[in-house]
mmCIF file as Biopython writes it, N, C-alpha, C and O atoms, coordinates in Angstrom:
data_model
#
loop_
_atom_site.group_PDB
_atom_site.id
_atom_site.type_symbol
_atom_site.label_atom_id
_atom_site.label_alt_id
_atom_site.label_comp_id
_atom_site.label_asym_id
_atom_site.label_entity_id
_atom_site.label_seq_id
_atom_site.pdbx_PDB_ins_code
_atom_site.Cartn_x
_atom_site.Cartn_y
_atom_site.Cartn_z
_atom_site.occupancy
_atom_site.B_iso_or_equiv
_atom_site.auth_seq_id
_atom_site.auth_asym_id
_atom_site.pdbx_PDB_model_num
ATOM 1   N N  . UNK A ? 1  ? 89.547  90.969  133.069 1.0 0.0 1  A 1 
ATOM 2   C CA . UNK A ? 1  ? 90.676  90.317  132.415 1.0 0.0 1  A 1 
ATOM 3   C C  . UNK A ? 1  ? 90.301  89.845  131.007 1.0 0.0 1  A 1 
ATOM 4   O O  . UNK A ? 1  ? 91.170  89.852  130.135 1.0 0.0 1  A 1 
ATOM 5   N N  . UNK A ? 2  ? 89.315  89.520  130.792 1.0 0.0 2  A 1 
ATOM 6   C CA . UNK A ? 2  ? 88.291  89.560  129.509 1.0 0.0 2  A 1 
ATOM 7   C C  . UNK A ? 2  ? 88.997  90.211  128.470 1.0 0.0 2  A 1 
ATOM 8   O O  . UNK A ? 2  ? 89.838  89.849  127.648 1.0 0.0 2  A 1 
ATOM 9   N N  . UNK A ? 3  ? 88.260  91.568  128.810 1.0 0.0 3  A 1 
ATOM 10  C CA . UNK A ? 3  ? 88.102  92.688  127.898 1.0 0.0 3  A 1 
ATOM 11  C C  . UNK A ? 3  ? 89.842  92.675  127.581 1.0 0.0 3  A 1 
ATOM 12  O O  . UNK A ? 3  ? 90.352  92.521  126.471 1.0 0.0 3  A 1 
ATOM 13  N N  . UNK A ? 4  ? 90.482  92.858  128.734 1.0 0.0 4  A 1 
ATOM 14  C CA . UNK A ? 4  ? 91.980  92.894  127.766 1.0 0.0 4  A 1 
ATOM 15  C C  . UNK A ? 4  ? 92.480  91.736  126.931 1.0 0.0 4  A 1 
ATOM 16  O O  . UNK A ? 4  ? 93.250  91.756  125.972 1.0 0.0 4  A 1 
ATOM 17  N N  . UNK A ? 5  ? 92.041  91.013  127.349 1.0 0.0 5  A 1 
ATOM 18  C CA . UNK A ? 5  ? 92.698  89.905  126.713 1.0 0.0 5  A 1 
ATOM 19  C C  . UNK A ? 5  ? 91.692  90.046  125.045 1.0 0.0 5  A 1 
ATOM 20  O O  . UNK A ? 5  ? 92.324  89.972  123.991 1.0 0.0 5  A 1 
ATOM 21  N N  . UNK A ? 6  ? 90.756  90.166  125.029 1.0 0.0 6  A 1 
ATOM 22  C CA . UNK A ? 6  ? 90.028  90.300  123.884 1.0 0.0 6  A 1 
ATOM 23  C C  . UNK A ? 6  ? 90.482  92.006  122.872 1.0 0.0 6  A 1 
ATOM 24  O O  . UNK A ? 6  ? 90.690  92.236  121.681 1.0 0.0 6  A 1 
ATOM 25  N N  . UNK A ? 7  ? 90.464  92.850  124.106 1.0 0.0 7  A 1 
ATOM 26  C CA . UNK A ? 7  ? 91.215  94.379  123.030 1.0 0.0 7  A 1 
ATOM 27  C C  . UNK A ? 7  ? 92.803  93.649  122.489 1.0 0.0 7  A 1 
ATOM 28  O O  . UNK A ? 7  ? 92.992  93.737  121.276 1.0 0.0 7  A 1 
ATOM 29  N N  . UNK A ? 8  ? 93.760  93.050  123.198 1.0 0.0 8  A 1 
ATOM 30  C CA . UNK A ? 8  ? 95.000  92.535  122.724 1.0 0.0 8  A 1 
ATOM 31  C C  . UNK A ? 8  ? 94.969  91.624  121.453 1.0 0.0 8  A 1 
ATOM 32  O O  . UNK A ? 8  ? 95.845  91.507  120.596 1.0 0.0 8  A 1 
ATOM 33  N N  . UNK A ? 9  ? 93.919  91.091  121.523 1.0 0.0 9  A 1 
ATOM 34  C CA . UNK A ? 9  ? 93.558  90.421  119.778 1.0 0.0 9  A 1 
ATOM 35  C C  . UNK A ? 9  ? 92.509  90.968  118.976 1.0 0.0 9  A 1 
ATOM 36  O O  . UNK A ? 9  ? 92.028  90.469  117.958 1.0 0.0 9  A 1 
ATOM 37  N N  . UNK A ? 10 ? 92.227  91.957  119.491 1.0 0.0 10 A 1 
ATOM 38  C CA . UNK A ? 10 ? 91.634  92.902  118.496 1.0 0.0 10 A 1 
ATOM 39  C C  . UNK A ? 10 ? 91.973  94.229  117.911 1.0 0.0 10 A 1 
ATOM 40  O O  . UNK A ? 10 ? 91.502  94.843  116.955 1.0 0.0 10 A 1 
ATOM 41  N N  . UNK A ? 11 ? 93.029  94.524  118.851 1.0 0.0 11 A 1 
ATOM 42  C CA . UNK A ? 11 ? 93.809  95.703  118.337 1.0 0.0 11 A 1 
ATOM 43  C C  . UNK A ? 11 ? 95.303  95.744  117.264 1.0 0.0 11 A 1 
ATOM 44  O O  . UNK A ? 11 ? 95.786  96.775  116.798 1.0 0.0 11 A 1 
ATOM 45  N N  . UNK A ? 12 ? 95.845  94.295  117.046 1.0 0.0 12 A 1 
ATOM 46  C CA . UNK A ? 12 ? 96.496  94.346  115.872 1.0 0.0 12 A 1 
ATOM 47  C C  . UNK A ? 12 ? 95.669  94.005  114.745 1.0 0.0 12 A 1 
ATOM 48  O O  . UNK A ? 12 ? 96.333  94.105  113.714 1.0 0.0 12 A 1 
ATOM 49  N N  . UNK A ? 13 ? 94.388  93.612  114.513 1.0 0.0 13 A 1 
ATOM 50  C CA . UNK A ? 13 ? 93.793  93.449  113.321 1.0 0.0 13 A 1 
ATOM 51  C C  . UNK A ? 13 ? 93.383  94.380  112.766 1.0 0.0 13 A 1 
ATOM 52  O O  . UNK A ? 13 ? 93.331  94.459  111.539 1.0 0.0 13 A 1 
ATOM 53  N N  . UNK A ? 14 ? 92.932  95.457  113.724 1.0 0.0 14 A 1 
ATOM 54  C CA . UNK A ? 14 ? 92.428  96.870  113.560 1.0 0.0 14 A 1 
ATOM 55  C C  . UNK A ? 14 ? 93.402  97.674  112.913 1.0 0.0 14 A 1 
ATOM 56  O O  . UNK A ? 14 ? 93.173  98.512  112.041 1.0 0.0 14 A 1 
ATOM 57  N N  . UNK A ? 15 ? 95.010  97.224  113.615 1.0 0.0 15 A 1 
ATOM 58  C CA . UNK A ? 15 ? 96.061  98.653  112.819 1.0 0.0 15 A 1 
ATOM 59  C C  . UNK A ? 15 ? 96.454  97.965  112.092 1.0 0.0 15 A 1 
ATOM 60  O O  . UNK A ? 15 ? 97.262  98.669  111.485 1.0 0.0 15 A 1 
ATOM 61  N N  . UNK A ? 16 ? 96.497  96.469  111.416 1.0 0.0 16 A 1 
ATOM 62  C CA . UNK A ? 16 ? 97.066  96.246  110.388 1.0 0.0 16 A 1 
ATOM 63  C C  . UNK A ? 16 ? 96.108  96.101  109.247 1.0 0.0 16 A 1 
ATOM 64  O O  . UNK A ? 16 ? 96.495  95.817  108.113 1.0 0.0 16 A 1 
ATOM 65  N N  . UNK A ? 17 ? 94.942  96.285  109.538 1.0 0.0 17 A 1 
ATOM 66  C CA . UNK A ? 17 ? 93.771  96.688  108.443 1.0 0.0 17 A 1 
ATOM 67  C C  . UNK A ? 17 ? 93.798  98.119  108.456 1.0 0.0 17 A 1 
ATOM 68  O O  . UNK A ? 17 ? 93.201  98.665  107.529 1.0 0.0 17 A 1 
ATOM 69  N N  . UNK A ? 18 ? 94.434  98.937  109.414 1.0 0.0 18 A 1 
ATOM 70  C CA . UNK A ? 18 ? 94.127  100.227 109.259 1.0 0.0 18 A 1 
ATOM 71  C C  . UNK A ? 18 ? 95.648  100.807 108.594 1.0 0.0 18 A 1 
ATOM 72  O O  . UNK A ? 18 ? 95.649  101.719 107.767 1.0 0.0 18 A 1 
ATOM 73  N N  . UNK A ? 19 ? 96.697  100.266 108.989 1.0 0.0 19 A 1 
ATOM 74  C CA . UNK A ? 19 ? 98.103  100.830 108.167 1.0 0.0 19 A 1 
ATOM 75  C C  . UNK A ? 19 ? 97.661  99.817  106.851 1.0 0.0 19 A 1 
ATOM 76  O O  . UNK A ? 19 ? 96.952  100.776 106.545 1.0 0.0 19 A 1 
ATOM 77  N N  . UNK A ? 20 ? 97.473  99.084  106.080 1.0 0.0 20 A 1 
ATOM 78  C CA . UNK A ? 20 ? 97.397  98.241  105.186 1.0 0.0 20 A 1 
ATOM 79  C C  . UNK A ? 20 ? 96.613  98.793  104.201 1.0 0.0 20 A 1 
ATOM 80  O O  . UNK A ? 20 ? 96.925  98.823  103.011 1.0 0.0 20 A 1 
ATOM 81  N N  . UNK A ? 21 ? 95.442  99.300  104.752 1.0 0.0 21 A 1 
ATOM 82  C CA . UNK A ? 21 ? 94.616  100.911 103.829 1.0 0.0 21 A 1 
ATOM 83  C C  . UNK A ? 21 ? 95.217  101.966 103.678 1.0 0.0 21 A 1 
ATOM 84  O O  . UNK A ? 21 ? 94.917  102.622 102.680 1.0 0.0 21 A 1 
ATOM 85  N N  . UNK A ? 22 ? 96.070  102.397 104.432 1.0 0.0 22 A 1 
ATOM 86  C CA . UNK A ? 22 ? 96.546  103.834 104.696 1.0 0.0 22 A 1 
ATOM 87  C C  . UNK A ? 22 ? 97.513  103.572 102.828 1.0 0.0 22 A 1 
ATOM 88  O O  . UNK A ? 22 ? 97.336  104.081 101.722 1.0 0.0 22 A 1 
ATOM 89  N N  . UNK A ? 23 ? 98.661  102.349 103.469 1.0 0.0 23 A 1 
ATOM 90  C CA . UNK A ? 23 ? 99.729  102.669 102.757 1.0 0.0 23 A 1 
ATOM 91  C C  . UNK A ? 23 ? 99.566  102.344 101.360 1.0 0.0 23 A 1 
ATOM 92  O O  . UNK A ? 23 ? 100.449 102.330 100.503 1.0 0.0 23 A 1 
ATOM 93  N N  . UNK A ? 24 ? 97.969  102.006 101.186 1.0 0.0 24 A 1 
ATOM 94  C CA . UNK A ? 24 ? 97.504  101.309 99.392  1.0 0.0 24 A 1 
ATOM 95  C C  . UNK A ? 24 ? 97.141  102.638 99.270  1.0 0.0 24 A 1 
ATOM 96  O O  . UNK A ? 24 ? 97.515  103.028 98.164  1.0 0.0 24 A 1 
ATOM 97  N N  . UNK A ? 25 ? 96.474  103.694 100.016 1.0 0.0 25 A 1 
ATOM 98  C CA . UNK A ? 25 ? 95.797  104.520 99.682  1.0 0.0 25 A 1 
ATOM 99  C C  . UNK A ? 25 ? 96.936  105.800 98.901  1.0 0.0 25 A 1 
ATOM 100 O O  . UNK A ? 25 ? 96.741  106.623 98.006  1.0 0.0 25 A 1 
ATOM 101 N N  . UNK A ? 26 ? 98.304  105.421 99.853  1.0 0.0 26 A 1 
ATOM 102 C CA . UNK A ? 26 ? 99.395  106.691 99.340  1.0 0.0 26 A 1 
ATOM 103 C C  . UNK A ? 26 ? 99.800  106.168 98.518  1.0 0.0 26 A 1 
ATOM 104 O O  . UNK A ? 26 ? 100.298 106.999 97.758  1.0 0.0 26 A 1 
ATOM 105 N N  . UNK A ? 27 ? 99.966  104.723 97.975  1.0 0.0 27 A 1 
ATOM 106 C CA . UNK A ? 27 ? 100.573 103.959 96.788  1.0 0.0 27 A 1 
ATOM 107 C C  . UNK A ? 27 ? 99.425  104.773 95.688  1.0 0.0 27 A 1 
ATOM 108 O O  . UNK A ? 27 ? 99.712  105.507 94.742  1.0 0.0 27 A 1 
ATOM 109 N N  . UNK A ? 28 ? 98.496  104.494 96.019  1.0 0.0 28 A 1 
ATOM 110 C CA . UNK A ? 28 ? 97.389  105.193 94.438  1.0 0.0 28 A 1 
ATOM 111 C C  . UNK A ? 28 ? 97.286  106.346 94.515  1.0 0.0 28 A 1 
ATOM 112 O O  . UNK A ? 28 ? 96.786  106.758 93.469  1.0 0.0 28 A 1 
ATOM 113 N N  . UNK A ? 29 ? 97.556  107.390 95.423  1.0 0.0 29 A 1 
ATOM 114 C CA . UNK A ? 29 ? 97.860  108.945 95.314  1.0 0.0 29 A 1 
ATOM 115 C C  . UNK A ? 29 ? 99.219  109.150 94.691  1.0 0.0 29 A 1 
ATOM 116 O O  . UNK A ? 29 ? 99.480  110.051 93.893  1.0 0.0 29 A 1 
ATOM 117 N N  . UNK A ? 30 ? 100.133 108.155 95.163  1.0 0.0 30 A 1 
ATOM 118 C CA . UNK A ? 30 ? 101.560 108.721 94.435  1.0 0.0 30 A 1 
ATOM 119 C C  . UNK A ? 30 ? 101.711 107.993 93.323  1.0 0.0 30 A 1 
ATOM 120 O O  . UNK A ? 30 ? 102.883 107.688 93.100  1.0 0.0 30 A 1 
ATOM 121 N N  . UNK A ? 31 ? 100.685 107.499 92.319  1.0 0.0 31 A 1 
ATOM 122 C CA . UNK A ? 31 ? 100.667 106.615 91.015  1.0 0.0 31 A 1 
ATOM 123 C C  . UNK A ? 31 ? 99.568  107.683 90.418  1.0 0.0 31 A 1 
ATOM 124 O O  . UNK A ? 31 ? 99.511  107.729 89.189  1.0 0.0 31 A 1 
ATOM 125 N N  . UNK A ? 32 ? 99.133  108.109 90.784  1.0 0.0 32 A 1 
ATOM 126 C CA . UNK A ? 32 ? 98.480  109.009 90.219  1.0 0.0 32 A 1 
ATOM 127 C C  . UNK A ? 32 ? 98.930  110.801 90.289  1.0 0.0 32 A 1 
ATOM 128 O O  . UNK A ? 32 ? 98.501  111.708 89.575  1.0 0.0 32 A 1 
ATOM 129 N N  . UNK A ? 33 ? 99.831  110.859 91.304  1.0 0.0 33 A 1 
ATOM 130 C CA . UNK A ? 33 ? 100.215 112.107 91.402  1.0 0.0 33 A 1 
ATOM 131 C C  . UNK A ? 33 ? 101.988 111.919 91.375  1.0 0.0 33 A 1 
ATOM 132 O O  . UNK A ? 33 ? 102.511 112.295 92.424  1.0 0.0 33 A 1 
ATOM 133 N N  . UNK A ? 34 ? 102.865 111.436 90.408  1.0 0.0 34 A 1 
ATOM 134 C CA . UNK A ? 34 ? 103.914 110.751 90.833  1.0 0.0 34 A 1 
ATOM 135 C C  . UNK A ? 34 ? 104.985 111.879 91.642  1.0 0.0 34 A 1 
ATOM 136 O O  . UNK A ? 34 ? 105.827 111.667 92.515  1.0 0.0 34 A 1 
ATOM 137 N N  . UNK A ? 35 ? 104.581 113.117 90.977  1.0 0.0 35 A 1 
ATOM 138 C CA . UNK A ? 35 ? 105.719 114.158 91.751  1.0 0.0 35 A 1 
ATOM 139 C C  . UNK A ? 35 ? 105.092 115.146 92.800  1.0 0.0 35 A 1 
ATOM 140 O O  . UNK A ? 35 ? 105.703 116.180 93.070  1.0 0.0 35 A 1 
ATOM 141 N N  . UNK A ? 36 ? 103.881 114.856 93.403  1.0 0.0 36 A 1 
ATOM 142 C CA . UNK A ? 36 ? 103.810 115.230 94.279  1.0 0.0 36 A 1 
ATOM 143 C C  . UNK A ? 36 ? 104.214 115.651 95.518  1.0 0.0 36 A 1 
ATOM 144 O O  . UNK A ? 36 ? 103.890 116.650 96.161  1.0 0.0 36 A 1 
ATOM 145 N N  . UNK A ? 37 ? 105.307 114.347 95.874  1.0 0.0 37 A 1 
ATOM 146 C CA . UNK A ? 37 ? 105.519 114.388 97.256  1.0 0.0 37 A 1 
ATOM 147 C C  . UNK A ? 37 ? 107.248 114.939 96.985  1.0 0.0 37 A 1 
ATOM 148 O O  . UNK A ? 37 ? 107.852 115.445 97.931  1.0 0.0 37 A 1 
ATOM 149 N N  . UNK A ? 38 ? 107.727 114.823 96.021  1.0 0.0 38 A 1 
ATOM 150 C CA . UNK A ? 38 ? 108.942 115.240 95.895  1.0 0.0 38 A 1 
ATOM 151 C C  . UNK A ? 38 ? 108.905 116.771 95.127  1.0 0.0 38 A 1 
ATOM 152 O O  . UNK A ? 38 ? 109.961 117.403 95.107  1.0 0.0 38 A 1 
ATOM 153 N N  . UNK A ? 39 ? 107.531 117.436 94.418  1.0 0.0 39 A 1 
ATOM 154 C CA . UNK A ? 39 ? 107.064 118.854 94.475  1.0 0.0 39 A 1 
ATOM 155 C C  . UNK A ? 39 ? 107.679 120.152 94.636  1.0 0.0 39 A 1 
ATOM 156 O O  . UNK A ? 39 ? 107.943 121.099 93.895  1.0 0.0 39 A 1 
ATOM 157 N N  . UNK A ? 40 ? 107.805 119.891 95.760  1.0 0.0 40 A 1 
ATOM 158 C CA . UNK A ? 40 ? 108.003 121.446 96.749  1.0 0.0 40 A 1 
ATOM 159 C C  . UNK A ? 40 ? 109.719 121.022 96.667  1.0 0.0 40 A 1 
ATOM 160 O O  . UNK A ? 40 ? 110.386 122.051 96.554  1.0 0.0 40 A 1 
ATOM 161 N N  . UNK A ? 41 ? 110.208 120.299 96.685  1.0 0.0 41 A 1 
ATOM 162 C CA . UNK A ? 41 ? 111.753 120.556 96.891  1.0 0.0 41 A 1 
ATOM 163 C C  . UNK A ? 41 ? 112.543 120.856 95.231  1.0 0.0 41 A 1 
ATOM 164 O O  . UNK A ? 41 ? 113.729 120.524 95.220  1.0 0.0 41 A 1 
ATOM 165 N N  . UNK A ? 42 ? 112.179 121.247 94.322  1.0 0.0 42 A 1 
ATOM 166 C CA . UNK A ? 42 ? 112.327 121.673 93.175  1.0 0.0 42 A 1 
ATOM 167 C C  . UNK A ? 42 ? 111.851 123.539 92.628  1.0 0.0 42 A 1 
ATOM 168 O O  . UNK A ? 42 ? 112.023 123.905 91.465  1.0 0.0 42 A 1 
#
C-alpha cells in the first residue's frame, strides 16, 4: 500500500515535469522554425 501511495505522488511530478519540457521544447522549435508545422499544407 506503500508503493502506491508513494507512485500516486510521484507520478504527477514526473508528467508535469515531463509535459512542461515537452511543450517549452515545441515552443523553441516553432520560434525557431515558425512555418514548419503549418509547411506541408501550402
Amino acid at each position: 500500500m506503500q508503493d502506491i501511495k508513494k507512485y500516486l505522488s510521484v507520478a504527477p511530478v514526473i508528467s508535469t515535469l515531463w509535459f512542461g519540457s515537452l511543450a517549452g521544447l515545441l515552443i523553441e522549435i516553432n520560434r525557431l522554425f515558425p512555418d514548419a508545422l503549418s509547411f506541408p499544407f501550402f
